[in-house]
N, C-alpha and C positions, 0 to 999 in steps of 0.2 A: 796778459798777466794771469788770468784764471786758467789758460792753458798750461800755462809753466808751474802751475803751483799743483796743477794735475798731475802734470809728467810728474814732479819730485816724488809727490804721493805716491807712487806708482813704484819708482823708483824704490823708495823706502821700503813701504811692504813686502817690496823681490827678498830686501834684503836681509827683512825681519822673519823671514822663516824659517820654524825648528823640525825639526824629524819627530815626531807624532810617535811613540810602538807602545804596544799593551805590553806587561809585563810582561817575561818569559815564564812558562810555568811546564814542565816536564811532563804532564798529564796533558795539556794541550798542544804541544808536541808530539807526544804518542796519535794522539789524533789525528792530527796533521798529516804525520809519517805514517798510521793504518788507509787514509783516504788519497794518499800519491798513488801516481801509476809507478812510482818506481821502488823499488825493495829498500828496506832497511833493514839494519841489524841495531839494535838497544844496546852498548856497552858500556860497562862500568868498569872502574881499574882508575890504574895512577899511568898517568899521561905523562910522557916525558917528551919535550917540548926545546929544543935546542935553541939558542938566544930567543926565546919566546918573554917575556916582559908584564904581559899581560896589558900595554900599552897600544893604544887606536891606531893600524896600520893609517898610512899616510894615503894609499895607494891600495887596487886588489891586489893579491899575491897567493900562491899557495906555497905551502913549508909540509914537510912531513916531520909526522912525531911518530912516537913507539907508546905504544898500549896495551898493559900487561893488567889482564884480570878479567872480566868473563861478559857472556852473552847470555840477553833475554830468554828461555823457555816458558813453554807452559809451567816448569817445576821453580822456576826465578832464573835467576843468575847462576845455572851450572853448568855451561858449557865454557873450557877455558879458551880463551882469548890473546896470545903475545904476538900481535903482528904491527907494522905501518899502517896508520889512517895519514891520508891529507887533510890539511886544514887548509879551507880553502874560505879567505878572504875575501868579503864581496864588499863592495861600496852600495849606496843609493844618494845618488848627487856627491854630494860635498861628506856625507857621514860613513865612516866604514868600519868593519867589524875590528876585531882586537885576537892576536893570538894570547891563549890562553897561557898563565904560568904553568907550571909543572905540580903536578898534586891529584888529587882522587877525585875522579869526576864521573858523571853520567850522559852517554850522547846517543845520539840519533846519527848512525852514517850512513849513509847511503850507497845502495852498491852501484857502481856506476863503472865497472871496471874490474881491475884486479885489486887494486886497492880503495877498500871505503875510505869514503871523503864525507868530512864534519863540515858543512856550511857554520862560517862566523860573519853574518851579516850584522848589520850595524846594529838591527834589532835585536840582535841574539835569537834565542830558539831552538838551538841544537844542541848547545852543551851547557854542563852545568855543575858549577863546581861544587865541592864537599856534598855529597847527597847522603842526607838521611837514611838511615833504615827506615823509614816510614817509607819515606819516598819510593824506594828497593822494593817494599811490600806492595803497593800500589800499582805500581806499572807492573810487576806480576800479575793482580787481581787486570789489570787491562787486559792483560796479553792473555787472562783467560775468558776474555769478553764480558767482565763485570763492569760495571757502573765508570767510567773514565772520564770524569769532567774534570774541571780546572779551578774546583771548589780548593779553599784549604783543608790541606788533612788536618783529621781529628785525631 
């Protein structure tokens, strides 16, 4: 009896667990993406996103979208930017990221190829919709090795 009431427990707990992430925050990102082995590029623009939903894929998948509007420099955001990113859907168990709707965003792609690819894990982290001008100012002051913590901007 006290076996069986063990397994249940057991059982239960499997079943009672959630995905755990810290906020997504674009400053801790830059981070992130300054301390990989692999290269990134910062871009911001209006993402267009085809049957994209903004809904929790089912499944990983990738979709390509079109991103029109510019890359990180030491000077901000002036080099222009109209090419394909992939969005590249990842899972962790049971929970998986979401392609984004279509609208003005800031991301972190990774150069992994001919075309940068946006990781959308279920945590988020790479992109990031409607971004402030603050925000724009900030990850400038990063990209010129100033202070880049994951504090709220002031």
């Amino acid at each position: 009896m006290i076996r069986a009431a063990s397994a249940a427990l057991i059982l239960l707990a499997g079943q009672a667990q959630a995905l755990s992430c810290l906020a997504p925050d674009p400053l801790a990102s830059f981070t992130n993406a300054s301390a990989s082995d692999m290269p990134y590029l910062v871009l911001t623009g209006d993402l267009a996103t085809p049957s994209a939903t903004g809904v929790t894929e089912p499944q990983p998948t990738t979709r390509t979208a079109q991103l029109t509007g510019f890359e990180l420099t030491a000077d901000g955001f002036t080099v222009p930017f109209d090419g394909e990113v992939l969005l590249d859907v990842t899972c962790a168990g049971p929970w998986c990221g979401a392609l984004p709707a279509s609208g003005p965003i800031v991301a972190f792609a990774r150069i992994d190829g001919p075309v940068p690819v946006i990781e959308m894990s279920a945590c988020g982290g790479w992109l990031f919709a409607d971004p402030d001008q603050a925000t724009l100012d900030h990850l400038t002051e990063c990209m010129n090795g100033k202070t880049c913590s994951a504090q709220p901007l002031q």
